[in-house]
N, C-alpha and C positions, 0 to 999 in steps of 0.2 A: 564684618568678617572677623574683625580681630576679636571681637565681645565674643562671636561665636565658639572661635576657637581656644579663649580662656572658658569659657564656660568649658568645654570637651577639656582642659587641661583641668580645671577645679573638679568634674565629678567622675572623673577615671574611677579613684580611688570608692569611691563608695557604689559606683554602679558593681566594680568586683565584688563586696561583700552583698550589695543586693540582689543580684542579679547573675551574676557567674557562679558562685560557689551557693546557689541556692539551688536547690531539687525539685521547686516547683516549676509548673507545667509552663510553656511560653502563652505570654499575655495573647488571648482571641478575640475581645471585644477591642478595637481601637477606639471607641469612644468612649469609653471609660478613663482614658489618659493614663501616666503609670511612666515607670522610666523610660522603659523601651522605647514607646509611642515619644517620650520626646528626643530620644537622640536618633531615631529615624527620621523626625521633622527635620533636626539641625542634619541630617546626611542630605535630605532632599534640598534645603535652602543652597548647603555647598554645591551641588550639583546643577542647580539651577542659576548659580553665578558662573559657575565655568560652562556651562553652556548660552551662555547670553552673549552677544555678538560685542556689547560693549561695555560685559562684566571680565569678561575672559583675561583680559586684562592684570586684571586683582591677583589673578592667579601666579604670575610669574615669579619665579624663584623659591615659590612656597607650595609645589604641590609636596614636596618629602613630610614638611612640618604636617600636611593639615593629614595625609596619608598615613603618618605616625602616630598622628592623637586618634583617626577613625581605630585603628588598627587595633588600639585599646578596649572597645566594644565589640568587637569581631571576634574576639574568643569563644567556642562552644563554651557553653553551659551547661549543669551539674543538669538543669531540666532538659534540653535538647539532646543530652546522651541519653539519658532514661528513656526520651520518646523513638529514637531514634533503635534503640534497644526493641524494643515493643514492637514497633515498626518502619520495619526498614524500607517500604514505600516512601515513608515521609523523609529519608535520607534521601534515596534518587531523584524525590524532584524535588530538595532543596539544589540538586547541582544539576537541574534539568534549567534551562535557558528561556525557556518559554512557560515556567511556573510563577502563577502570578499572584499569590500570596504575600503578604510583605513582613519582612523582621529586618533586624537590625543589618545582621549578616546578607540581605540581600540589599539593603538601601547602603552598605559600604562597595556591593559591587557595583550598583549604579551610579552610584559617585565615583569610582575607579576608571571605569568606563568613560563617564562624563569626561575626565580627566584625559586619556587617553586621544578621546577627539579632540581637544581644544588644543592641548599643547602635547602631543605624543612624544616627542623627543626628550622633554622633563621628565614624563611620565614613566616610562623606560628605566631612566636612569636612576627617579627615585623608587622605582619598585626594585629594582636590583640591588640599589644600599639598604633599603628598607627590608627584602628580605636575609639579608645578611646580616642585619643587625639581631633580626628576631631570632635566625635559628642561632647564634650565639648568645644572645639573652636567654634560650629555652636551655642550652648547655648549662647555665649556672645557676638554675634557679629549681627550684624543688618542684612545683605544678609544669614547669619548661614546657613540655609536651605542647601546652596552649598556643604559646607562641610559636611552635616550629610550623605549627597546624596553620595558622594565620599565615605565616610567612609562605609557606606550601600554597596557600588557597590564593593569593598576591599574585608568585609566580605563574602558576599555572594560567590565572585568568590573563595574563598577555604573555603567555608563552611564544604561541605564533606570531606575535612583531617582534623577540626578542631573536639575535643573529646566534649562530649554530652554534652552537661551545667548539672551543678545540678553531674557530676559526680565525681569521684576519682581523675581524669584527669585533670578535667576542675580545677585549683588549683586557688582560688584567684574570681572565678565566675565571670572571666570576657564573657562567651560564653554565659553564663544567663543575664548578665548584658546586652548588648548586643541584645540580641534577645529581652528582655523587650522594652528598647529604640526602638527599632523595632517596636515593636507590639502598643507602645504609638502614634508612627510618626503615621500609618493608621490611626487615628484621625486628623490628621496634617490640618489645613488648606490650605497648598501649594501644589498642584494636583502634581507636578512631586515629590515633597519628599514621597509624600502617593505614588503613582506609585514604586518608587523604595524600601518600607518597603512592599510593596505587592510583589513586586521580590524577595524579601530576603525571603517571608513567605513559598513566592511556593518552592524556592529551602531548605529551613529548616523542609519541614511539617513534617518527619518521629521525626527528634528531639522535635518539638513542639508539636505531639501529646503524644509522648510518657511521655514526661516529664512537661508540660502544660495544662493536656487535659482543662480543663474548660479552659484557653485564647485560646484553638484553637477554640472552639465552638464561641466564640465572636469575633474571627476574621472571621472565616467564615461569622456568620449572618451581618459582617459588610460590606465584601467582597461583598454579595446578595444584602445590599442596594444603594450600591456604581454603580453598575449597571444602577440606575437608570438614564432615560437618562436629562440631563441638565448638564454633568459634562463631561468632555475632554474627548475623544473616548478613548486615549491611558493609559487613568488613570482606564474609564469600563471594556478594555480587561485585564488591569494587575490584576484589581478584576476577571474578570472572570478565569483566570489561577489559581487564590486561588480556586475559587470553582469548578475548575476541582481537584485541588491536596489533597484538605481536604475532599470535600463531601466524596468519596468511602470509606474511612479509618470510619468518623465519621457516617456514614450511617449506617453502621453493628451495630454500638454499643446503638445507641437511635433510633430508628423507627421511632420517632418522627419528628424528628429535618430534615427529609426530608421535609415534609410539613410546618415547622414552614421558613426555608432557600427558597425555592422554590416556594410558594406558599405567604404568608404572607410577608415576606422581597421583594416579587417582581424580582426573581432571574430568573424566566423563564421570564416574562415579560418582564426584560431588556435586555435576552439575542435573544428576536425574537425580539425586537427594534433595537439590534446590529447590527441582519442580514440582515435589511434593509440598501441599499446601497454596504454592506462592498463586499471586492474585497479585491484578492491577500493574502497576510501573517494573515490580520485579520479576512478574511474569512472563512481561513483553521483555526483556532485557535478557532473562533466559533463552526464550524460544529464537532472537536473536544468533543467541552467542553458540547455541547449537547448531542453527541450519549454518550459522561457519564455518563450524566443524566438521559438518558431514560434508559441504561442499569442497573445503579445501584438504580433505584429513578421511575420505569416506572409506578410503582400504583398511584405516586403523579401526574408525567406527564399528564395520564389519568385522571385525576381531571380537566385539562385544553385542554382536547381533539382536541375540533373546534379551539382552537387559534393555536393549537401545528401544526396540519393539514395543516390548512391557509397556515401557515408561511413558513414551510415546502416547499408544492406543489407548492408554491407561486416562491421559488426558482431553484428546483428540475433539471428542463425541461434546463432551460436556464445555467445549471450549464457544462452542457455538452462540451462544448466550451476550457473546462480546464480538463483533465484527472485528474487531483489530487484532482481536485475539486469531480469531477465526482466520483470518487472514494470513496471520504470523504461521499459525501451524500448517497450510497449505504453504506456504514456501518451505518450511522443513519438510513435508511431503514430497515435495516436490523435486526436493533435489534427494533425501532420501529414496525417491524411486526412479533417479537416474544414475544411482550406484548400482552397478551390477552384482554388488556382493551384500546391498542391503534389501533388493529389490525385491524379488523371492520370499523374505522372510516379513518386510514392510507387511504385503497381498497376505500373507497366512495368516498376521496375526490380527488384519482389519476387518477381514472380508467374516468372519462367523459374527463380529460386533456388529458389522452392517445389517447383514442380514436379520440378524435377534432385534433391532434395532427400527428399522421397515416393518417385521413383522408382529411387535408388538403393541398395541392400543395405549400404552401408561404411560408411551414416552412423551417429553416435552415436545413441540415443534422445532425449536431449536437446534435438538440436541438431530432430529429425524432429517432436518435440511442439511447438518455439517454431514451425516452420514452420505447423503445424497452427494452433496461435493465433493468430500473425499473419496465416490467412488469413482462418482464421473475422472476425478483423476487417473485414478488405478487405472481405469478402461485407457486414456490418451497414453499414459506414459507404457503401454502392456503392448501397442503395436498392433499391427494387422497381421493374419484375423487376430480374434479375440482369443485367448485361451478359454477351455472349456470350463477352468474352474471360479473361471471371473462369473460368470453367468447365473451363477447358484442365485445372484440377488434383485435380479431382473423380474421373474417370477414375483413376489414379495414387492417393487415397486409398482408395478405395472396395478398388481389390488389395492395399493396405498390410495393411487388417482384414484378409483372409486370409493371410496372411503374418506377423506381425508376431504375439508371446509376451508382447510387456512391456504390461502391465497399465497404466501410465501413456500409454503412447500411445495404448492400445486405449480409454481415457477420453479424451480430447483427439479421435480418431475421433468418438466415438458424440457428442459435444455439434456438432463440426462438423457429423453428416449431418442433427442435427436442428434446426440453423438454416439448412441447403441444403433441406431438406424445406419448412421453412415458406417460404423466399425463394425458391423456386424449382422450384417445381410445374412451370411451364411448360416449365424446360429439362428437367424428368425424360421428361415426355411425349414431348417434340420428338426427345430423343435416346434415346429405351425403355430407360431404366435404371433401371425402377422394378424387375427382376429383380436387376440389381447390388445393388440396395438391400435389398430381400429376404436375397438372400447373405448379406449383411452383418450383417442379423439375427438370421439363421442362427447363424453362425458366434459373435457375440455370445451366443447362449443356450443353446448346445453345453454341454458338461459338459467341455469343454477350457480353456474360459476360466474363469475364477477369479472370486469374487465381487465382486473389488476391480474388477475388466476391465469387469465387466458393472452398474457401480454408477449410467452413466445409462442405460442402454438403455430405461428404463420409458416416461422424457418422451419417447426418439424414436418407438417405436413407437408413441403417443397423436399425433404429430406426424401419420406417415404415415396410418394408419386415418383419421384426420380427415380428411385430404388427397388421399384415396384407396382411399375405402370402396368409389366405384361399380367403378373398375377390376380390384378386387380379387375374384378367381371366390368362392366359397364354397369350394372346396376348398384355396385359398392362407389365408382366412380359419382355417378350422379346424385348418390346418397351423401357422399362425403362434401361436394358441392351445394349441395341442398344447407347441409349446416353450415358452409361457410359462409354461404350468402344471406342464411339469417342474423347468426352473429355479426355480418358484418352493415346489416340495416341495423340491428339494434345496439352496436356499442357504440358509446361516449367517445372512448380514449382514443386520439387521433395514431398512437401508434399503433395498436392494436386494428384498427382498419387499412390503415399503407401496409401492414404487414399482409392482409390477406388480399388487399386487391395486388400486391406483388408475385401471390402466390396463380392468382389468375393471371397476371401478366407473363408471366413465365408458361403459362399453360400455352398460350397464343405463342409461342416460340413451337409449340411440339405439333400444330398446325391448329389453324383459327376455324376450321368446319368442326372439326372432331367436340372443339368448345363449343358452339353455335348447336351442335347437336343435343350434348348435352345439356344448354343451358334452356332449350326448348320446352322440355317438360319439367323445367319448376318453374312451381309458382309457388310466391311468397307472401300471405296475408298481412297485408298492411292497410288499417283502417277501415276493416269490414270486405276489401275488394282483392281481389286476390291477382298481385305485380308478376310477370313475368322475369323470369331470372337475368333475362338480359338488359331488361329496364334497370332492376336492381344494382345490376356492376355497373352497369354506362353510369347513372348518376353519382356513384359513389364516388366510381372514378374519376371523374368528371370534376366532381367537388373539391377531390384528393392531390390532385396532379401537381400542384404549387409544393405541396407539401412532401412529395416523396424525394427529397434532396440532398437526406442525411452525408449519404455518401454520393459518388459520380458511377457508380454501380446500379446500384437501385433506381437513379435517375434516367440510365441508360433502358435498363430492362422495362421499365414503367413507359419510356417515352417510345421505343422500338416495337413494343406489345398496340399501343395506342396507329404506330403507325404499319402493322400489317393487319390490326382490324381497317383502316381507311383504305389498303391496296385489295381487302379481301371482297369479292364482287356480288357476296351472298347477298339478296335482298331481304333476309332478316336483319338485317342491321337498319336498313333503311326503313325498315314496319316497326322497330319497335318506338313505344310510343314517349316521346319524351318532348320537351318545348321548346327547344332547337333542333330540328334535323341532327340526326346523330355523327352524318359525316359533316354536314355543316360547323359542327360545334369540332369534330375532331381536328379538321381544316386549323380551326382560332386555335388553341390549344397547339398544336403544331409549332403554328406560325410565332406564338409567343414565345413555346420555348425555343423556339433559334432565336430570335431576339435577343433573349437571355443568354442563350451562350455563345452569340457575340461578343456582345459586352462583358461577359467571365473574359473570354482569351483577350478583349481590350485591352479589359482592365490588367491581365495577366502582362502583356504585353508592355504594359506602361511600368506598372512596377519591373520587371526584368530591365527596362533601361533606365528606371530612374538607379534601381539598386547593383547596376553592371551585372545581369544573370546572365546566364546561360547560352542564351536563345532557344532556350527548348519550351513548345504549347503545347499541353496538353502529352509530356511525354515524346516529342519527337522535334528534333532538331532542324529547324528551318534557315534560311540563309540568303540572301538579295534582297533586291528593292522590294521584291512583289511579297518575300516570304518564300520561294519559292524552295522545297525539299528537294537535298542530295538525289533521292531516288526520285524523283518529280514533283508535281502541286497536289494540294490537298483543295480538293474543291468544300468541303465543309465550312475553311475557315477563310474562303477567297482568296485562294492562292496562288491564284495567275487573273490575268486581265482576260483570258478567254474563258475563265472558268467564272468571275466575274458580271 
């Protein structure tokens, strides 16, 4: 250890003339070897003695020294501003935690860390002299910036074990001291020192607010103008992470100070200038720092409505390309259309992109399923009934289903049609497109669409029938059954068949002859001979029943369905022809599943007294020797010795 760390004291000096103040790019082949590659090996070797159960040892009294010589290759570099420059992606996930690339600058925070666990109480104390040393070495030396940067980047990574400035703890007020020097740099002329006193603000804001409130209100409004854009992309998002991390905290306490930050400082402004271009880690960082704004700030948002909108819709469609993306912009939607002063304006300026969107043939699928999402939104967050002018794009999907091969869209369809089914019954009637919606059904249970296409069509059709049993003749009934019971002999995917034998289980809720009538006159060709419709469910169902478990819902409806076909006294159950007696076999099936939800509430039972719960099975509170319930026994789960 001593060799290693005279070696880091002998090539300080020449790694700064090779390596710091040089412009070229950071080393990318590690097998090439090169400086870098070797003083990330000697950071990995130190890391690997302080973390050894009986190297850790070695370490004592000397984390300051060996912290002080890393410290010296932790400097950014003349190449790492240039890249960093270029792209500011590759700034956010050098300070992303979970980026796993390796340089110099991340094998000294792994060594720090290392440090940390092994002896944390050292570690502390020399990160606190250590960073005081450097931001005084960076006051007296001409390039200084380097070291304040270093010393910034030190504190911040154990800020949360260091004790609050201003307290009992903080002895000497070096954490106060500290976080000042901090909060001065944010003036800094030098965009990467202001960058990294803006990383230290975000990871310190619970200490800064609590015990600085007036410097955190000025580092915010600073944070807002730093946004604006003429200033290095990677220095506007490090501002923006301050005003994702202070706004919420200082938003509660002055009403104000949202429109003075947002409005006035230019903070929204900078950040729909951000969104222009940005891609990848600064992306998601934006669309972040926005849905906080409109969540916690959305009366001020609404001050700037048409810009908010624009910027928005501008990106929306085409964000779909990237699920996470995709995802991020649905919570800003989301909470964007639970502002009542943006809501309104959100719907105006989505709903023409959707529609041109559906109904054109050039678009990507991508871009045609985010549309589908974001309406199906608009429709949840717009309430019952639907407004008339949400509906303009219903039309335009309902033709997409037939049309449309990609399997991802044709899922994005079928959950839309069955939240317009449930929301809006009234517009199906008014404008008689409960035919289009049939189509659509159709075309969903075809032997063209694939299993993956048709994986919800189960929920919609439970949607519609629910919705629309009386309008529905007997012969659209029997028709719509006829295709479910082919689909559901010819698909693979086991969800895609619990889904439809649920959708027949629930029929046998609305009476088990009216099913038995209907399922009388289909037959289903299967291997030249043509099955009877009711052979067709029994077996499936029959096969299925283990399976339909996901939730205690479906297992309910599934097992209840099976036990009023066994009370129901029709002797078509008994003629159809299958190789167990059909009440025979629904008897075992029966009997199994109580078995099984014995042993759930046992097993339920046993964990509640191993882990002192409740006393509650199954949602209701039981009490005595027997089990027995406040309001009486539960004979289901043996709740008295007479029920027993």
């Amino acid at each position: 250890l001593s060799s290693v760390c005279g070696f880091l004291h002998r090539a300080a000096p020449e790694y700064e003339a090779a390596v710091i103040n040089s412009t070229a790019a950071p080393e990318e082949d590690e097998e090439e070897g090169g400086f870098q590659s070797l003083v990330m090996q000697v950071c990995e070797f130190i890391s690997t003695v302080a973390c050894g159960n009986k190297l850790r040892g070695m370490l004592k009294d000397r984390v300051l020294s060996v912290l002080r010589l890393v410290s010296q290759f932790m400097r950014i570099t003349d190449g790492q501003a240039l890249e960093w420059e270029s792209d500011p992606n590759e700034y956010l996930a050098c300070d992303d935690d979970d980026h796993i690339s390796l340089s110099v600058r991340v094998c000294g925070e792994h060594l720090l860390e290392a440090a940390m666990s092994s002896r944390p109480g050292e570690t502390k104390k020399a990160v606190l002299q250590l960073a005081g040393e450097l931001l005084q070495q960076g006051d007296s030396s001409a390039a200084g910036w380097r070291y304040k940067e270093v010393g910034f980047l030190f504190f911040g990574l154990v800020s949360h074990s260091l004790p609050n400035p201003k307290s009992a703890k903080d002895k000497g007020g070096e954490v106060a001291a500290i976080l000042t020097k901090a909060a001065a740099a944010v003036q800094s002329e030098n965009p990467l020192l202001q960058s990294r006193a803006l990383w230290l603000m975000s990871r310190s804001q619970e200490a800064i607010c609590k015990t600085f409130p007036s410097d955190a209100r000025v580092i915010l409004q600073t944070a807002a103008q730093l946004l604006a854009p003429g200033r290095p992309d990677y220095l506007r998002l490090s501002a923006a992470r301050v005003l994702a991390r202070f706004l919420p905290d200082l938003a509660k306490k002055d009403l104000q100070l949202p429109h003075l930050i947002l409005i006035q400082s230019g903070g929204l402004d900078g950040l729909g200038n951000l969104l222009i271009g940005s891609c990848d880690e600064a992306l998601h960082l934006i669309l972040e720092v926005l849905t906080i704004c409109v969540k916690h700030c959305g009366r001020v948002v609404a001050e700037v409505q048409a810009n908010f909108c624009e910027a928005v819709t501008t990106h929306c469609l085409a964000a779909g390309k990237d699920p996470l993306v995709h995802t991020q912009f649905l919570d800003l939607l989301s909470c964007a259309l639970s502002q009542p002063g943006l809501k309104e304006g959100m719907q105006q300026s989505l709903l023409p992109r959707i529609a041109q969107c559906l109904a054109s043939a050039d678009v990507e699928s991508h871009e045609v399923g985010a549309a589908i999402d974001i309406y199906v939104m608009i429709v949840r967050k717009s309430g019952r009934p639907i407004p008339v002018h949400l509906w303009t794009a219903v039309g335009p999907m309902l033709q997409l289903v037939q049309t449309t091969e990609d399997n991802g869209v044709l899922q994005n369809c079928t959950e839309a049609i069955c939240v317009l089914i449930r929301h809006g019954q009234d517009h199906i009637k008014t404008h008689n497109q409960l035919g289009s919606f049939l189509g659509a059904f159709e075309k969903l249970l075809g032997p063209e669409v694939s299993d993956s296409g048709s994986t919800f069509v189960g929920a919609a059709i439970t949607q519609l029938i629910s919705a629309f049993s009386a309008e529905m003749s007997q012969d659209l009934t029997t028709g719509l059954m006829r295709a479910m019971l082919t689909k559901l002999y010819a698909a693979s995917r086991p969800g895609l068949r619990q889904s439809l034998v649920l959708v027949f289980a629930r029929l046998m809720h609305t009476g088990v002859p009216g099913v038995l009538n209907a399922l009388q006159g289909i037959t289903i060709p299967i291997e030249g001979k043509a099955v009877g419709g009711l052979e067709v469910l029994l077996s499936v169902w029959f096969s299925q029943w283990e399976k339909i478990g996901i939730n205690r819902y479906s297992r309910n409806v599934s097992l209840s369905g099976l036990c009023l076909l066994l009370q129901c006294p029709d002797p078509r159950i008994d003629q159809a022809s299958m190789a167990t007696p059909p009440r025979v076999r629904l008897l075992e099936i029966l009997m199994l599943a109580f078995k099984a939800e014995i042993a759930r509430v046992s097993k339920s039972n046993e964990s509640a007294k191993k882990t002192g719960g409740n006393g509650r099975i199954g949602g209701r509170r039981f009490s005595g020797r027997w089990g027995r319930r406040s309001s009486g026994c539960d004979a289901r789960f043996g709740g008295c010795p007479r029920h027993r």
